[in-house]
Biopython code that builds the backbone (N, CA, C, O; Angstrom):
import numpy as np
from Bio.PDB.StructureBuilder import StructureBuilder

atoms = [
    (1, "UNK", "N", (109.996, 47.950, 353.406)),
    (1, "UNK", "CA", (109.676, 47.434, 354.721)),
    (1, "UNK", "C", (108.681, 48.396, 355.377)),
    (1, "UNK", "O", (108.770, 49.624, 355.340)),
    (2, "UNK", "N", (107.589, 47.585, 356.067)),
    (2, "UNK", "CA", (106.712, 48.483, 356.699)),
    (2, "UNK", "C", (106.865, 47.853, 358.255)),
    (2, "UNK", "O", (107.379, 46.815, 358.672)),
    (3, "UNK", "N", (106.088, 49.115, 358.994)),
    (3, "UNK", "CA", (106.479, 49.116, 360.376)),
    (3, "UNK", "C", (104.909, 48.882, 360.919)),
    (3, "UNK", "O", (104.326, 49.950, 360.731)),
    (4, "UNK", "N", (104.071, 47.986, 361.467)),
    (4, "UNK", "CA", (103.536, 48.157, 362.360)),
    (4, "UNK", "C", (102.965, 48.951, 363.305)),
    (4, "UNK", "O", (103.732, 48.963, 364.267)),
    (5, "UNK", "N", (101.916, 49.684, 363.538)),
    (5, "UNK", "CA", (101.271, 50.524, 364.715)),
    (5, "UNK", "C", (102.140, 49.839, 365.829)),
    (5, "UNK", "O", (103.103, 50.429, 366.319)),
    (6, "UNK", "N", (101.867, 48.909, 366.112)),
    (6, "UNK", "CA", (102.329, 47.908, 367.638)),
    (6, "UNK", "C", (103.755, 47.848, 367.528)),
    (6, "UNK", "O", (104.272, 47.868, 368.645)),
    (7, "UNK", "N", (104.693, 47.771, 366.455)),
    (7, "UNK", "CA", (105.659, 47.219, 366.607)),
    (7, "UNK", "C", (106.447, 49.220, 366.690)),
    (7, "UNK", "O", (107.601, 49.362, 367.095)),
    (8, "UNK", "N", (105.933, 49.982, 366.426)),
    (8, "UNK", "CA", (106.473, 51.218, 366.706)),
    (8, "UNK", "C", (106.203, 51.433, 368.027)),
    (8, "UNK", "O", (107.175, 51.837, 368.666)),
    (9, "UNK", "N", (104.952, 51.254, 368.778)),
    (9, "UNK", "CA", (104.803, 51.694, 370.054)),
    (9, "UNK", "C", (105.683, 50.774, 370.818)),
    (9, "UNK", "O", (105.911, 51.082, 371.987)),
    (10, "UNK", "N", (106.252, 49.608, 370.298)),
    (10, "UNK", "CA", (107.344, 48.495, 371.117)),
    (10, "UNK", "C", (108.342, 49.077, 371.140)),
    (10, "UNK", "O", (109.129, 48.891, 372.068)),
    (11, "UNK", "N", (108.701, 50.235, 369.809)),
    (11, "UNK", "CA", (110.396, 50.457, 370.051)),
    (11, "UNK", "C", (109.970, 51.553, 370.679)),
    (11, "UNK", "O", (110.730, 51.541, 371.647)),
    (12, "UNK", "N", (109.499, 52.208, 370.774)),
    (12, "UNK", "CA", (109.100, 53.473, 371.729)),
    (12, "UNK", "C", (109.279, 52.966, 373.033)),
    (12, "UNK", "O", (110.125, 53.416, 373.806)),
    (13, "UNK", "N", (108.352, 51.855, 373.356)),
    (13, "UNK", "CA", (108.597, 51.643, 374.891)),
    (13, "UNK", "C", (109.558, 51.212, 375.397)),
    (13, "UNK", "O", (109.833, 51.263, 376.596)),
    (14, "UNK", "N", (110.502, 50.488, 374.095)),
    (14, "UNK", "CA", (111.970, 50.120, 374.894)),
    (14, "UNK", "C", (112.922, 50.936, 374.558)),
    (14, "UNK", "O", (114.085, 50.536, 374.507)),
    (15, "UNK", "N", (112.605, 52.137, 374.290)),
    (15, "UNK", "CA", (113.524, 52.995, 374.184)),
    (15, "UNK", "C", (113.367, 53.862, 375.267)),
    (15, "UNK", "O", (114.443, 54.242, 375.731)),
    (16, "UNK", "N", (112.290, 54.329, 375.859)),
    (16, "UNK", "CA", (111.791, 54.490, 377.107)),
    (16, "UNK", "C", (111.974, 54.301, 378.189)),
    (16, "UNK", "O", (112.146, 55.125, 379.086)),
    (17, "UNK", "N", (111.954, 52.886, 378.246)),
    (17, "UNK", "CA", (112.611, 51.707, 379.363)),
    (17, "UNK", "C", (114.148, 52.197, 379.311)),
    (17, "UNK", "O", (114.554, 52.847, 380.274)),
    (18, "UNK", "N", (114.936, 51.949, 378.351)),
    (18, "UNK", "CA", (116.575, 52.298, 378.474)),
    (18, "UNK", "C", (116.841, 53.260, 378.850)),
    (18, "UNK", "O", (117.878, 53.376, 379.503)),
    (19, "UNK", "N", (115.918, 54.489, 378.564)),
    (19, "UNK", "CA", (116.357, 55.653, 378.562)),
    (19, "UNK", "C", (116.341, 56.204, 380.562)),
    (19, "UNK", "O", (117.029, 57.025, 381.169)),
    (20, "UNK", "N", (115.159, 55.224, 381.042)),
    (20, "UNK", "CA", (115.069, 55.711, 382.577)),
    (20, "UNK", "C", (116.511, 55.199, 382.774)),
    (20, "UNK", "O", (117.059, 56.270, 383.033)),
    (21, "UNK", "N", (117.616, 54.150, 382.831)),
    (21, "UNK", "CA", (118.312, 53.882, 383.054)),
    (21, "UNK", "C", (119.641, 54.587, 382.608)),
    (21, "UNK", "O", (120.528, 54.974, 383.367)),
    (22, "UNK", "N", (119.615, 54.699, 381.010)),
    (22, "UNK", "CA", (120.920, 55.272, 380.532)),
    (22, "UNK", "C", (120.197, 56.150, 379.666)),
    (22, "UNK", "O", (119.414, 55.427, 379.049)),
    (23, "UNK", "N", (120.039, 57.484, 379.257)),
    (23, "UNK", "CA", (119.572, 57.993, 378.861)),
    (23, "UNK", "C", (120.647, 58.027, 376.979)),
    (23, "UNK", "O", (120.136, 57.805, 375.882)),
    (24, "UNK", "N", (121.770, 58.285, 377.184)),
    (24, "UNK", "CA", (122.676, 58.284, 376.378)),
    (24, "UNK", "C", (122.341, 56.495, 375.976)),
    (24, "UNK", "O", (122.147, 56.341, 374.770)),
    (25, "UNK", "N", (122.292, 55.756, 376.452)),
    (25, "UNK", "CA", (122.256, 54.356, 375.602)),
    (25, "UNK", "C", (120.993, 54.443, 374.808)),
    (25, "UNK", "O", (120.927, 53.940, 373.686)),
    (26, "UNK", "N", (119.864, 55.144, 375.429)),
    (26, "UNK", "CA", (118.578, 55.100, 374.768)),
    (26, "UNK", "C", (118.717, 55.033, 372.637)),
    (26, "UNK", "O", (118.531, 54.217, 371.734)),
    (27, "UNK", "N", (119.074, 56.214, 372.776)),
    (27, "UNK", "CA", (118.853, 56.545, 371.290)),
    (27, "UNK", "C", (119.873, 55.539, 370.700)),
    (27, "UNK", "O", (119.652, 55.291, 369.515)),
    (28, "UNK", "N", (121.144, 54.774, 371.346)),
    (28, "UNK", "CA", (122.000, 54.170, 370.308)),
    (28, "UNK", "C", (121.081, 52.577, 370.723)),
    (28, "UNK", "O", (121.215, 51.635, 369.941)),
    (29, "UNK", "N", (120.428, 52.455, 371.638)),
    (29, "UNK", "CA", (119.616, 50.805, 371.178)),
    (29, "UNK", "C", (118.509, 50.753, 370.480)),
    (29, "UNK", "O", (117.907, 49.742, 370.119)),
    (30, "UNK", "N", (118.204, 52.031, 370.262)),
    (30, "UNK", "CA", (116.680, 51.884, 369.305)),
    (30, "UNK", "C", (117.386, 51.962, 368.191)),
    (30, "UNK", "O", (116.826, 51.135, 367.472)),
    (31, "UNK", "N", (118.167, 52.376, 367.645)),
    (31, "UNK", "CA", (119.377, 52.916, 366.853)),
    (31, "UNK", "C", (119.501, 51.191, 366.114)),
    (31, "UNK", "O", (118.860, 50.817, 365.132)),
    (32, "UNK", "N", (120.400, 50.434, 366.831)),
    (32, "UNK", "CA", (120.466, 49.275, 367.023)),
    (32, "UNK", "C", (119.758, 48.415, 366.308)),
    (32, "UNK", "O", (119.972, 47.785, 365.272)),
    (33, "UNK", "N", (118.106, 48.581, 367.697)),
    (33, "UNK", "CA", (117.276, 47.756, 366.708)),
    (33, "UNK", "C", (116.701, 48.093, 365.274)),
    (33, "UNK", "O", (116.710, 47.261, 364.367)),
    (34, "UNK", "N", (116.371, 48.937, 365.182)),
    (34, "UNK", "CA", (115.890, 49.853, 363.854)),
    (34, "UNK", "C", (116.998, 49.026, 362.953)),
    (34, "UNK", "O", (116.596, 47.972, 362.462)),
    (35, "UNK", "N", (118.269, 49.395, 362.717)),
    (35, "UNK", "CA", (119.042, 48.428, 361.900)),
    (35, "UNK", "C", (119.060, 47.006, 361.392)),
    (35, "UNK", "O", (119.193, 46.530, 360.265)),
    (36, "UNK", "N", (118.797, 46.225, 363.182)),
    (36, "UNK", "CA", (118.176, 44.615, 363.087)),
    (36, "UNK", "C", (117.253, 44.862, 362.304)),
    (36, "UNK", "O", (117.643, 44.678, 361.151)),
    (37, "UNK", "N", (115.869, 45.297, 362.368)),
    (37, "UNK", "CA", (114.835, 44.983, 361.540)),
    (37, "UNK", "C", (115.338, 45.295, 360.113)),
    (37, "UNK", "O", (115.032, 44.624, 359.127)),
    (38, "UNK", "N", (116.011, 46.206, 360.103)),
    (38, "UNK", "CA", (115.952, 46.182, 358.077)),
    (38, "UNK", "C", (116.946, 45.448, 357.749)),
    (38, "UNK", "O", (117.296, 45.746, 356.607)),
    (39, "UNK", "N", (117.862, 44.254, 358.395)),
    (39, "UNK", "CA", (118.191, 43.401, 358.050)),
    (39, "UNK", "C", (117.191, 42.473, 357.144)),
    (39, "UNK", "O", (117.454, 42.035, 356.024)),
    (40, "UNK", "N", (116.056, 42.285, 357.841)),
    (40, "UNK", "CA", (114.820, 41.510, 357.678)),
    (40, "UNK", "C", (114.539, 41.670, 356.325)),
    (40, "UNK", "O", (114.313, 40.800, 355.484)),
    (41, "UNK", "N", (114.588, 43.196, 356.179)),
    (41, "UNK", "CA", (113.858, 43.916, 354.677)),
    (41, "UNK", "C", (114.630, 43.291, 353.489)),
    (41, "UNK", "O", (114.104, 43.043, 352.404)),
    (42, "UNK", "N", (116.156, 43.021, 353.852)),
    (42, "UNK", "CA", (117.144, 43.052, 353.171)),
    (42, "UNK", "C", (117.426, 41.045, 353.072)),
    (42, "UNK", "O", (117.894, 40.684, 351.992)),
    (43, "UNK", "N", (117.252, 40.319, 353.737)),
    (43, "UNK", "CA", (117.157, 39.167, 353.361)),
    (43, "UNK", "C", (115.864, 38.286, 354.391)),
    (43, "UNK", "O", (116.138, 37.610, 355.382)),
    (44, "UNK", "N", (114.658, 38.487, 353.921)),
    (44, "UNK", "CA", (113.764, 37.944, 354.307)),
    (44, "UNK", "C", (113.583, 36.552, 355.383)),
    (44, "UNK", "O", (113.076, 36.597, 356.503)),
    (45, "UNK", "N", (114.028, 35.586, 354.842)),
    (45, "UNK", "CA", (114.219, 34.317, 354.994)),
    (45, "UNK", "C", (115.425, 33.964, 355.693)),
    (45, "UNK", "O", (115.933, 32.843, 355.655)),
    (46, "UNK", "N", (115.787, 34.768, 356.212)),
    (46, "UNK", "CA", (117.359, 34.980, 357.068)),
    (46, "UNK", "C", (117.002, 34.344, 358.619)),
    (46, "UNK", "O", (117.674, 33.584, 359.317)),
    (47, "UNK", "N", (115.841, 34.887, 358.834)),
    (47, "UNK", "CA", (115.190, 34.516, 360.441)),
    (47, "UNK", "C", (114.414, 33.065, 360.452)),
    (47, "UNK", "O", (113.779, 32.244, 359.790)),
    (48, "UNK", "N", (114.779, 33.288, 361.290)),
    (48, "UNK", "CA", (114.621, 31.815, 361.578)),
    (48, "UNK", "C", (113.069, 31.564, 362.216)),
    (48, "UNK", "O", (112.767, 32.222, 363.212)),
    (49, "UNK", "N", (112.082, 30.611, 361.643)),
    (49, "UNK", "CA", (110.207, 30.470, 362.231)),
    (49, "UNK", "C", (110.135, 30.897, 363.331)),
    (49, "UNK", "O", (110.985, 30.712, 364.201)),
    (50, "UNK", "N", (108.802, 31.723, 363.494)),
    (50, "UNK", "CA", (108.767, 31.402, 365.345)),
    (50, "UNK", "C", (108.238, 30.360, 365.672)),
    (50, "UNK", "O", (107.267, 30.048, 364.983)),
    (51, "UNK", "N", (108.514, 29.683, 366.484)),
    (51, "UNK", "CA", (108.373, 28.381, 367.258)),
    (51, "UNK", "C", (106.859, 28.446, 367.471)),
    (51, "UNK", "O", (106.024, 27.860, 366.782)),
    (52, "UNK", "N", (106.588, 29.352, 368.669)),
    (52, "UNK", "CA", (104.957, 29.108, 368.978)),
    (52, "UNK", "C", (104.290, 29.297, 367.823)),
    (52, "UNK", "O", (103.376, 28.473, 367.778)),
    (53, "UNK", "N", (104.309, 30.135, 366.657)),
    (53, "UNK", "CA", (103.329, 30.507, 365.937)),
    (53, "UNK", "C", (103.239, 29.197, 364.868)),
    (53, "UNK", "O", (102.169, 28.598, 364.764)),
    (54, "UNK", "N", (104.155, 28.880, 364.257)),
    (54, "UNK", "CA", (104.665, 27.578, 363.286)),
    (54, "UNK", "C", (104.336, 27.982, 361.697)),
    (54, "UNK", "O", (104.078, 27.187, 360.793)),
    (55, "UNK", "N", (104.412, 29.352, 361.612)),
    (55, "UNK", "CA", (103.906, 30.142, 360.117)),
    (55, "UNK", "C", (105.364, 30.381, 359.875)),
    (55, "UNK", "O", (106.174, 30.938, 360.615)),
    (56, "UNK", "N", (105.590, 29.686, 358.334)),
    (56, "UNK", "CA", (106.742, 30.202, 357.466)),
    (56, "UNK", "C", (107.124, 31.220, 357.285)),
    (56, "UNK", "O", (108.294, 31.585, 357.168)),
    (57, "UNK", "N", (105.424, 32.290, 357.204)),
    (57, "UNK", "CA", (105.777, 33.183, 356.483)),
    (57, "UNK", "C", (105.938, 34.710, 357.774)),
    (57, "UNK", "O", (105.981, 35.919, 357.546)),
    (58, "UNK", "N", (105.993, 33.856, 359.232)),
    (58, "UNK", "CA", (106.398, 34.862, 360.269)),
    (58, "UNK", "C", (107.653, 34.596, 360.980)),
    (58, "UNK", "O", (107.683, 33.710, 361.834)),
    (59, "UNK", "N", (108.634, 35.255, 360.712)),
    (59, "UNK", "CA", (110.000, 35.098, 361.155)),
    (59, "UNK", "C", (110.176, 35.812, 362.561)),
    (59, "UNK", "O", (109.363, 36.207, 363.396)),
    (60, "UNK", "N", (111.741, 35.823, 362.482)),
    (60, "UNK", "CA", (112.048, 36.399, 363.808)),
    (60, "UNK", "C", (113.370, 36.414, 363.737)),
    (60, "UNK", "O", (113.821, 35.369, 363.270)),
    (61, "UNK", "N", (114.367, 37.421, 364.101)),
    (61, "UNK", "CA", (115.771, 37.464, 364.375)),
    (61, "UNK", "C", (116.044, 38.322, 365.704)),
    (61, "UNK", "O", (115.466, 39.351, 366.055)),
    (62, "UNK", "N", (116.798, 37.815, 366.176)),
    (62, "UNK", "CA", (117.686, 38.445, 367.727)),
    (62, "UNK", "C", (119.021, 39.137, 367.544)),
    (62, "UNK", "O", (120.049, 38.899, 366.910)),
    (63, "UNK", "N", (118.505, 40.271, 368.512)),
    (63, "UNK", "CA", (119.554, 41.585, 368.807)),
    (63, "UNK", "C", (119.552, 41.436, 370.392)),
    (63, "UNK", "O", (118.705, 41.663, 371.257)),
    (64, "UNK", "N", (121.030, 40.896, 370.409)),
    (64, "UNK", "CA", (120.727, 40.297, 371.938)),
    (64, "UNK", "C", (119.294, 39.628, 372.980)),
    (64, "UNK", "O", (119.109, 38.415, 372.887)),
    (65, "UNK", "N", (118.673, 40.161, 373.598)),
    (65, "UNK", "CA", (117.745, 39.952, 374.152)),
    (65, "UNK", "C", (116.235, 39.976, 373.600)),
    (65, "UNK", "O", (115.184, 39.427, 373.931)),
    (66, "UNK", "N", (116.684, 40.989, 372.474)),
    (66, "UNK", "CA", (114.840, 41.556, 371.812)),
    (66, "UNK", "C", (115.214, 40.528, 370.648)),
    (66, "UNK", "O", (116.266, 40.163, 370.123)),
    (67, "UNK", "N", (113.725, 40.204, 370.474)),
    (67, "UNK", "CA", (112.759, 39.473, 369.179)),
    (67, "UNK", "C", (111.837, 40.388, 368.445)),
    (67, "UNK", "O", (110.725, 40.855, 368.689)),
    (68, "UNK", "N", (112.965, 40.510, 367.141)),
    (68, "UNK", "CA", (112.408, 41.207, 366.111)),
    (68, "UNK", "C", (111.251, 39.991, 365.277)),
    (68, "UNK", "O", (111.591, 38.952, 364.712)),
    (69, "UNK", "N", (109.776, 40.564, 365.445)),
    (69, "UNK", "CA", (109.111, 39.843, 364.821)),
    (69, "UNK", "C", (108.785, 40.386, 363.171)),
    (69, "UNK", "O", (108.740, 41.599, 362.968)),
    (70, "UNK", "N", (108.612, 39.620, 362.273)),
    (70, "UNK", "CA", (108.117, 40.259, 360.970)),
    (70, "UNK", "C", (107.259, 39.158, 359.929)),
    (70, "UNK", "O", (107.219, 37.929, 359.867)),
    (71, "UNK", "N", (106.653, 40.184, 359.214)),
    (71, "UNK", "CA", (105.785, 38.911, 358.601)),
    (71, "UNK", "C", (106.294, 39.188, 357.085)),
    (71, "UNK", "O", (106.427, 40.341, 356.676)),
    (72, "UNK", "N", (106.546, 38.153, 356.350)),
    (72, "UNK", "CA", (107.001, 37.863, 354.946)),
    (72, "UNK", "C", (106.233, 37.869, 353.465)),
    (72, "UNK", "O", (106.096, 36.840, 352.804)),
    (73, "UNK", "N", (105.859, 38.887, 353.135)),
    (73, "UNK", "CA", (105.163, 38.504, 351.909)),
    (73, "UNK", "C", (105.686, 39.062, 350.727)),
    (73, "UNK", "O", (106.774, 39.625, 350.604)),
    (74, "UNK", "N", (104.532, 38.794, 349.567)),
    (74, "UNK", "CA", (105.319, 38.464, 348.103)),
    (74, "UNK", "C", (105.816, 40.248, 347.682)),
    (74, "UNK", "O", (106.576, 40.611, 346.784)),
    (75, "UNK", "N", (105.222, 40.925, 348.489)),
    (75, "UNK", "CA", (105.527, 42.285, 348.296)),
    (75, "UNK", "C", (106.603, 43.352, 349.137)),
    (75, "UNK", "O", (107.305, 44.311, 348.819)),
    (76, "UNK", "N", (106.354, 42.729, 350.175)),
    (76, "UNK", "CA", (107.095, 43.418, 351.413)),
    (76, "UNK", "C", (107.237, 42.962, 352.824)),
    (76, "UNK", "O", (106.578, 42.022, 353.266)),
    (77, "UNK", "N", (108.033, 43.582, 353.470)),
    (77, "UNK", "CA", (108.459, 42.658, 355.150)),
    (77, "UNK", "C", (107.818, 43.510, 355.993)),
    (77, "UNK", "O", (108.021, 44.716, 355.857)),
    (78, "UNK", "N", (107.114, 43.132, 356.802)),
    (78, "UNK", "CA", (105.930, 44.222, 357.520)),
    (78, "UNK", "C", (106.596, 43.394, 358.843)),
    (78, "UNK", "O", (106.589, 42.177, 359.031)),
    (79, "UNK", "N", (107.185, 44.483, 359.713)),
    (79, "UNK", "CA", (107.571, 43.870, 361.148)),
    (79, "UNK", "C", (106.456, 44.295, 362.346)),
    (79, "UNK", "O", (105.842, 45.357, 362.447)),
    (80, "UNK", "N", (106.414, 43.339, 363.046)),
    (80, "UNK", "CA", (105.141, 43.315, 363.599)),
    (80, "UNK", "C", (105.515, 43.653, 365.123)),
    (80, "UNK", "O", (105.092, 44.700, 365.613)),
    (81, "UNK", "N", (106.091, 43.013, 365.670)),
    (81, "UNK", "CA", (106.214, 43.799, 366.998)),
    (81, "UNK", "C", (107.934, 43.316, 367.486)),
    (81, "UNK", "O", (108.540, 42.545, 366.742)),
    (82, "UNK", "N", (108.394, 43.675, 368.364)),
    (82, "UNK", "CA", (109.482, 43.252, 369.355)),
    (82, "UNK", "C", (109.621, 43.474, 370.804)),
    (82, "UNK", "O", (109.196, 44.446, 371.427)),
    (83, "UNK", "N", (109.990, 42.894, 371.070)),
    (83, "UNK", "CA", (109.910, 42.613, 372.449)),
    (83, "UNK", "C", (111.274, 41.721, 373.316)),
    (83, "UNK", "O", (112.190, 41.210, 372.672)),
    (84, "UNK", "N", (111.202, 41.657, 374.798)),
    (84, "UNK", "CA", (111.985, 41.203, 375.288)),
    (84, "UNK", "C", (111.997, 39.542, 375.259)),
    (84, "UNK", "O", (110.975, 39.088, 375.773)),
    (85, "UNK", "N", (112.908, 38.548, 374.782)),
    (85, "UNK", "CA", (112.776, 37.510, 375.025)),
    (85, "UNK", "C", (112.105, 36.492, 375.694)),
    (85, "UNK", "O", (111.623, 35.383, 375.464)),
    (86, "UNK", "N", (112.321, 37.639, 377.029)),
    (86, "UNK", "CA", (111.867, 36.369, 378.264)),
    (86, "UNK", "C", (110.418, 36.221, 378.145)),
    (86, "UNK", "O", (109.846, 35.434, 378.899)),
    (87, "UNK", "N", (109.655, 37.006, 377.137)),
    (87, "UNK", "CA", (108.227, 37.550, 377.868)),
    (87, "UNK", "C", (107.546, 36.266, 376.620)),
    (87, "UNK", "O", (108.004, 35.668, 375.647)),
    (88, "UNK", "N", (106.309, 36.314, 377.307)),
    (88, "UNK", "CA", (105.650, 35.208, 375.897)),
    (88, "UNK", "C", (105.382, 36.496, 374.944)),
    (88, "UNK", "O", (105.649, 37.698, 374.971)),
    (89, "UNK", "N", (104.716, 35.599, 374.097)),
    (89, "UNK", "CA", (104.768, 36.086, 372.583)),
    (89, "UNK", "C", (103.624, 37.262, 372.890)),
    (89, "UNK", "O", (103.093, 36.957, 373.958)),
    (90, "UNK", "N", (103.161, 38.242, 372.466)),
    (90, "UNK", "CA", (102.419, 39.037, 372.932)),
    (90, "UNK", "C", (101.102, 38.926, 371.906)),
    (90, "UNK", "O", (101.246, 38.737, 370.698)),
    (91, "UNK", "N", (99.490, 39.104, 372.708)),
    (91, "UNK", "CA", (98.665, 38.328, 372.115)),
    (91, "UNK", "C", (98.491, 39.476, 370.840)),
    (91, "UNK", "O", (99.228, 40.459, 370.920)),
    (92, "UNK", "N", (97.729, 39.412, 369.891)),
    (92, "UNK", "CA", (97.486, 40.230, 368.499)),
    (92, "UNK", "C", (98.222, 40.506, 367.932)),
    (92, "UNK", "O", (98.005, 41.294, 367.011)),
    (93, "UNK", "N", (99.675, 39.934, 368.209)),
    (93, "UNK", "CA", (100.876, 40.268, 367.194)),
    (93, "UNK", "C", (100.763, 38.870, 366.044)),
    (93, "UNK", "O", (101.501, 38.847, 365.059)),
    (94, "UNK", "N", (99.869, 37.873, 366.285)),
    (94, "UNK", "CA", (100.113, 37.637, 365.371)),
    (94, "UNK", "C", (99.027, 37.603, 364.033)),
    (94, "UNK", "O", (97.830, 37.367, 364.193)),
    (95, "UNK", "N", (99.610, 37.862, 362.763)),
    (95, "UNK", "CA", (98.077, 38.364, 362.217)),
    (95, "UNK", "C", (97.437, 37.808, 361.469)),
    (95, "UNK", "O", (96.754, 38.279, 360.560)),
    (96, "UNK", "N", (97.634, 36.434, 361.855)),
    (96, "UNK", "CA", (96.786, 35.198, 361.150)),
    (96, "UNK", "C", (95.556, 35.093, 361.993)),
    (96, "UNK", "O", (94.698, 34.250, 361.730)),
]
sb = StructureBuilder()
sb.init_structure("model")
sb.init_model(0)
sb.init_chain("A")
sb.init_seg("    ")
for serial, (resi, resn, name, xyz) in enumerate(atoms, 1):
    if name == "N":
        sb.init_residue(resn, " ", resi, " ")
    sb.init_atom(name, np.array(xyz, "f"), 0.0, 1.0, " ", f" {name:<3s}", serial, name[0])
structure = sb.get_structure()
């Protein structure tokens, strides 16, 4: 599994974000997500399409609120960004 430029500076910033609030929750939700994504690594096809994009081969699975994005190929699961639910899809994440 590979990680993304963008999708590292995403868990950075929401680890960031938690941390102004709970500093002690910080490290166990990046913690968290880091785990969600190598779910991904570990059964590809587990996530379910993203809707706006309509590419097979770009998934997505939820850890409560965040959207783990990743893209699927014949070699490896390259996760592309995550983010908070509510927000639209964020533009250049996707890399078609």
């Amino acid at each position: 599994m590979v990680w993304t430029d963008r999708a590292l500076r995403d868990i950075e910033a929401i680890g960031d974000h938690i941390g102004r609030d709970s500093p002690a929750a910080e490290s166990s939700w990046v913690a968290r997500l880091c785990k969600a994504a190598e779910k991904a690594g570990v059964a590809p096809l587990g996530g379910r399409c993203v809707p706006e994009l309509g590419h097979q081969d770009i998934r997505e699975m939820f850890l409560r609120t965040y959207r783990i994005v990743y893209l699927v190929t014949a070699e490896q699961v390259v996760i592309l960004t995550i983010f908070e639910g509510h927000r639209l899809f964020p533009p250049g994440a996707d890399p078609h």
